[in-house]
C-alpha positions as CSV (number, residue, x, y, z in Angstrom):
1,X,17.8,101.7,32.9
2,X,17.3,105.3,33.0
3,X,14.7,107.5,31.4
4,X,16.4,108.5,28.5
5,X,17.0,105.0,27.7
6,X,12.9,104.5,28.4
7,X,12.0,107.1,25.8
8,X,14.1,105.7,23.2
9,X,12.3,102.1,23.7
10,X,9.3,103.6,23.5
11,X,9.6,105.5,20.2
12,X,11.1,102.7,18.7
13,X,8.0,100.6,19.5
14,X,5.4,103.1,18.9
15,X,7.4,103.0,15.3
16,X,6.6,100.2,14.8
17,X,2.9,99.8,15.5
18,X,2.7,102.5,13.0
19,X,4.4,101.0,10.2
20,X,2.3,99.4,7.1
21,X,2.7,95.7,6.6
22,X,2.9,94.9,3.4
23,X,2.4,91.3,1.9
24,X,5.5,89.6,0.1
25,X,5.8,89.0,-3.4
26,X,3.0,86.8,-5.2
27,X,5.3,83.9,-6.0
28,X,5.5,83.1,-2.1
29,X,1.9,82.3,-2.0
30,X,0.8,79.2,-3.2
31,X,-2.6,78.9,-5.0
32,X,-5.3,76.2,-5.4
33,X,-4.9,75.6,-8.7
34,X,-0.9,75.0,-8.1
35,X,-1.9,72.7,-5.6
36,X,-4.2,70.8,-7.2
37,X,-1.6,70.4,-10.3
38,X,0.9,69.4,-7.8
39,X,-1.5,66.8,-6.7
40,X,-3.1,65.5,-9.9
41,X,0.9,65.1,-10.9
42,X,1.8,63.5,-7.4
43,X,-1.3,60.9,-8.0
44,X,0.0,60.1,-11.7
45,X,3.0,59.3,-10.1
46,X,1.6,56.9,-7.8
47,X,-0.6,55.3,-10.5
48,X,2.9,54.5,-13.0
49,X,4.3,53.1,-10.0
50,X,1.6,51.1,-9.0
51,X,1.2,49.8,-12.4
52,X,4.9,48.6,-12.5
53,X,4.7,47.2,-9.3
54,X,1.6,44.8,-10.6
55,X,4.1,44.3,-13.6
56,X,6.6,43.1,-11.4
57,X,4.6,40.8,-9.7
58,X,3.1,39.3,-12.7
59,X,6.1,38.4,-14.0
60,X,7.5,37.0,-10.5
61,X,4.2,34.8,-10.5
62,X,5.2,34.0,-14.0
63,X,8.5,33.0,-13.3
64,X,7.1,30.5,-10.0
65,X,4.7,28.9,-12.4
66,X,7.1,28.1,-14.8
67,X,9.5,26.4,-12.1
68,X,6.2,24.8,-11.0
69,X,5.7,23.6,-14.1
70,X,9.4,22.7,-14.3
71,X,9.3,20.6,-11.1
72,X,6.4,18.7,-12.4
73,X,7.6,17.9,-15.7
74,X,10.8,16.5,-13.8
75,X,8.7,14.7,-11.3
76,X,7.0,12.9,-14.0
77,X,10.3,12.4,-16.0
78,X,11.8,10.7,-13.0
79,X,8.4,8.7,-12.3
80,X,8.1,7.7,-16.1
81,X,11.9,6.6,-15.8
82,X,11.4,4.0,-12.6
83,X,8.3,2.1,-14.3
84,X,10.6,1.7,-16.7
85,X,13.0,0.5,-14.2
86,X,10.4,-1.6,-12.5
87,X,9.3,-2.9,-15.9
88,X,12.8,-3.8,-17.2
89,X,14.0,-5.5,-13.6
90,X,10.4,-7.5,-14.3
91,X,11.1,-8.3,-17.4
92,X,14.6,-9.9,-16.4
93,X,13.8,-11.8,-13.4
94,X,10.2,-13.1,-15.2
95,X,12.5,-16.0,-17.1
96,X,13.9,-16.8,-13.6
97,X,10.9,-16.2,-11.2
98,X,8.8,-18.9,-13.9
99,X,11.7,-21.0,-13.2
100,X,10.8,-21.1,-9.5
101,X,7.1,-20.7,-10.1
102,X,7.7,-24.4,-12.0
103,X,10.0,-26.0,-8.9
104,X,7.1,-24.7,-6.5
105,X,4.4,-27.0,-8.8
106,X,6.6,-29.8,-9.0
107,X,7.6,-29.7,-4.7
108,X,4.1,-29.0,-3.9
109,X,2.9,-32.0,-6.4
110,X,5.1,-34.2,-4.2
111,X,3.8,-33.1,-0.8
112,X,-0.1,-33.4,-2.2
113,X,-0.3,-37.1,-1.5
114,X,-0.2,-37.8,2.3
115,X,1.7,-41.1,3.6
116,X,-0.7,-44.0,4.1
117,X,-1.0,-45.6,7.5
118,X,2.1,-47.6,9.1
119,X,0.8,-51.6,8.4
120,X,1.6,-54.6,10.2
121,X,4.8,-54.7,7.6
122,X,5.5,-51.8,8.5
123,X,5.4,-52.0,12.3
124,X,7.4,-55.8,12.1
125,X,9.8,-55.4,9.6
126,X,12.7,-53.1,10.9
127,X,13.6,-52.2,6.7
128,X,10.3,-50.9,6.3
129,X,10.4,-48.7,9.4
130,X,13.4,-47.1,8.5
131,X,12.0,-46.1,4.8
132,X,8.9,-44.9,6.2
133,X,11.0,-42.4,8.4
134,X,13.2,-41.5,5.7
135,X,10.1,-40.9,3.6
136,X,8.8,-38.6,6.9
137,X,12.4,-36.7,6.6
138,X,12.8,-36.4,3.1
139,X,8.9,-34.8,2.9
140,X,9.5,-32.3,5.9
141,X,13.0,-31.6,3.5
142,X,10.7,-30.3,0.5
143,X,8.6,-28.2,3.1
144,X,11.2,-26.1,4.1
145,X,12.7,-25.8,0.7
146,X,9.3,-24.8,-0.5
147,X,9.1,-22.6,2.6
148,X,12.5,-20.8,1.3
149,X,10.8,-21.0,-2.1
150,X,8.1,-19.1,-1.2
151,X,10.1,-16.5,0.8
152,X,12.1,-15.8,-2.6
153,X,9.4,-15.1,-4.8
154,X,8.0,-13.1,-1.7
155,X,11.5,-10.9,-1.8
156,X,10.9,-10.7,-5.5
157,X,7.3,-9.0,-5.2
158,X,5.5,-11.9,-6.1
159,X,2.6,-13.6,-3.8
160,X,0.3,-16.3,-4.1
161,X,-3.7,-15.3,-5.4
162,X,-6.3,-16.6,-3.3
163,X,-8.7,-18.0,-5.2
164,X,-10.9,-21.1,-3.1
165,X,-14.1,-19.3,-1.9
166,X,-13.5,-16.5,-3.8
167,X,-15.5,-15.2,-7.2
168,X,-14.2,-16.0,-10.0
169,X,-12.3,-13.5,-11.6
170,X,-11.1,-14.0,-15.7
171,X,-7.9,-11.5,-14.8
172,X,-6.4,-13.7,-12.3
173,X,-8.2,-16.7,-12.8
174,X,-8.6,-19.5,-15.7
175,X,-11.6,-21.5,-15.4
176,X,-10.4,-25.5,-16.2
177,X,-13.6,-27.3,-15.2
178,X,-16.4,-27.1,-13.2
179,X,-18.6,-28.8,-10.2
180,X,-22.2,-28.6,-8.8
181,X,-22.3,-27.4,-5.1
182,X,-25.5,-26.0,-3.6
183,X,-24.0,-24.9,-0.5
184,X,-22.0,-22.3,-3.2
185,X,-23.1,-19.6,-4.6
186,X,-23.1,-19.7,-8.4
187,X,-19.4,-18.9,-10.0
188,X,-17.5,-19.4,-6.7
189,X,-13.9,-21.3,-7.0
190,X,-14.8,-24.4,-5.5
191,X,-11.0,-25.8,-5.8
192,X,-7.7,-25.1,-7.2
193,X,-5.9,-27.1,-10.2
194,X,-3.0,-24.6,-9.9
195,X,-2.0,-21.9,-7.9
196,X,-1.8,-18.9,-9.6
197,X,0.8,-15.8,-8.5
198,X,1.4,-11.6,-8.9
199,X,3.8,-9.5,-9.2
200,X,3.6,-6.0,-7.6
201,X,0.1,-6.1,-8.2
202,X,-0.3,-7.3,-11.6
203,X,-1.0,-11.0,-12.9
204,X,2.0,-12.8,-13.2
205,X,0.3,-16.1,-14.1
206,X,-3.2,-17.0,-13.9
207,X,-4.4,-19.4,-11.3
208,X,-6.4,-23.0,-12.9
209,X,-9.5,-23.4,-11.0
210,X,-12.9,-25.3,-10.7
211,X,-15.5,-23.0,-10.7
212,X,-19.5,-23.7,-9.0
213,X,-21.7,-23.9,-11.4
214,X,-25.2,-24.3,-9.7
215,X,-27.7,-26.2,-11.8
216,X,-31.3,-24.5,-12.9
C-alpha cells in the first residue's frame, strides 16, 4: 500500500469519527407500556386456552363416567339376567330333584334296620344261608345306588344339612319332638327324623329333628 493510498484511509476514518449519530425513527423503539400490553394480551391468551383446556377435560371425564356408568348398568343387567337363569333351572329340576330327595328317604329307610345275627337255622339250613346272603347283596345294591343318588343331587347343587349336635336352627330345621339329655346343651338336635337338604345355599327342604330340651 502506498502513501497515497494511507492518506485516503485515513480521511475516510477520521470522517467518520466526526459524523453525528443520530437515533432511528421512534417506531423502532419499543416502549414499556407496548410491552406490557403485549403481555397483559399474551397472558389473556393463555388464560382462554387454559380455560378450554379444563373444558375439554371435563367433558372427557364426563364422557368416562358415563361408560363407567354404562359398564355397570350392563354388569348388573347381565347379573340380574343369570339369577334369573339360576332361578328358572331351579325351578325346573325342583319337581325332579323332590323326586330323588323321596327315593333317598325310601333307600335309606330300607338300610336303617341292620340284619339280625345268623341263628342256628341259619347256620344249618343251606335255604336260609343263601337268603341271608342275598339279603347281604341286595342291601350293599341300595348303598351304592344311594351312593350314586347322593352324587346326583351333589351335581345338581344340592347337599345334605348337618343337623345332629348342631343348634337348632327354624330356617333349616323343623322341630318334630323333643328329649331330655343333660349331657346337651339346651336346644341342641339330639337326633334326626329326616334329613333335610340345600340348594346352592338356600333351603331346599327342611330337615325333621328332635331337639334337647333340658328340664328346670
Amino acid at each position: 500500500m502506498d502513501e497515497q493510498q494511507k492518506e485516503e484511509l485515513v480521511a475516510r476514518f477520521r470522517s467518520y469519527l466526526e459524523t453525528e449519530f443520530v437515533p432511528g425513527p421512534e417506531e423502532d423503539f419499543v416502549d414499556r407500556m407496548t410491552l406490557f400490553n403485549e403481555m397483559a394480551g399474551l397472558k389473556n391468551e393463555v388464560r382462554i386456552e387454559s380455560r378450554q383446556l379444563k373444558g375439554a377435560l371435563d367433558d372427557f371425564r364426563q364422557v368416562f363416567t358415563s361408560l363407567d356408568d354404562a359398564q355397570a348398568e350392563v354388569n348388573r343387567m347381565f347379573e340380574h339376567i343369570r339369577q334369573q337363569d339360576r332361578e328358572l333351572a331351579r325351578a325346573v329340576q325342583k319337581p325332579i330333584i323332590l323326586g330323588l330327595l323321596d327315593l333317598y328317604d325310601r333307600l335309606s329307610a330300607s338300610l336303617a334296620g341292620q340284619l339280625p345275627a345268623p341263628s342256628l337255622l341259619d347256620r344249618l339250613l343251606p335255604g336260609r344261608q343263601q337268603s341271608r346272603k342275598w339279603l347281604q347283596v341286595h342291601n350293599e345294591g341300595q348303598r351304592m345306588i344311594l351312593h350314586r343318588l347322593l352324587e346326583l343331587l351333589r351335581q345338581c347343587g344340592v347337599s345334605a344339612i348337618e343337623t345332629v349336635g348342631e343348634p337348632f336352627d327354624p330356617h333349616c330345621m323343623q322341630a318334630v319332638g323333643s328329649e331330655s339329655n343333660p349331657e346337651q346343651g339346651h336346644g341342641v338336635v339330639l337326633h334326626e327324623s329326616r334329613k333335610g337338604f340345600r340348594q346352592d345355599g338356600a333351603s331346599l327342604r327342611p330337615a325333621e329333628v328332635i331337639v334337647n330340651k333340658r328340664e328346670v
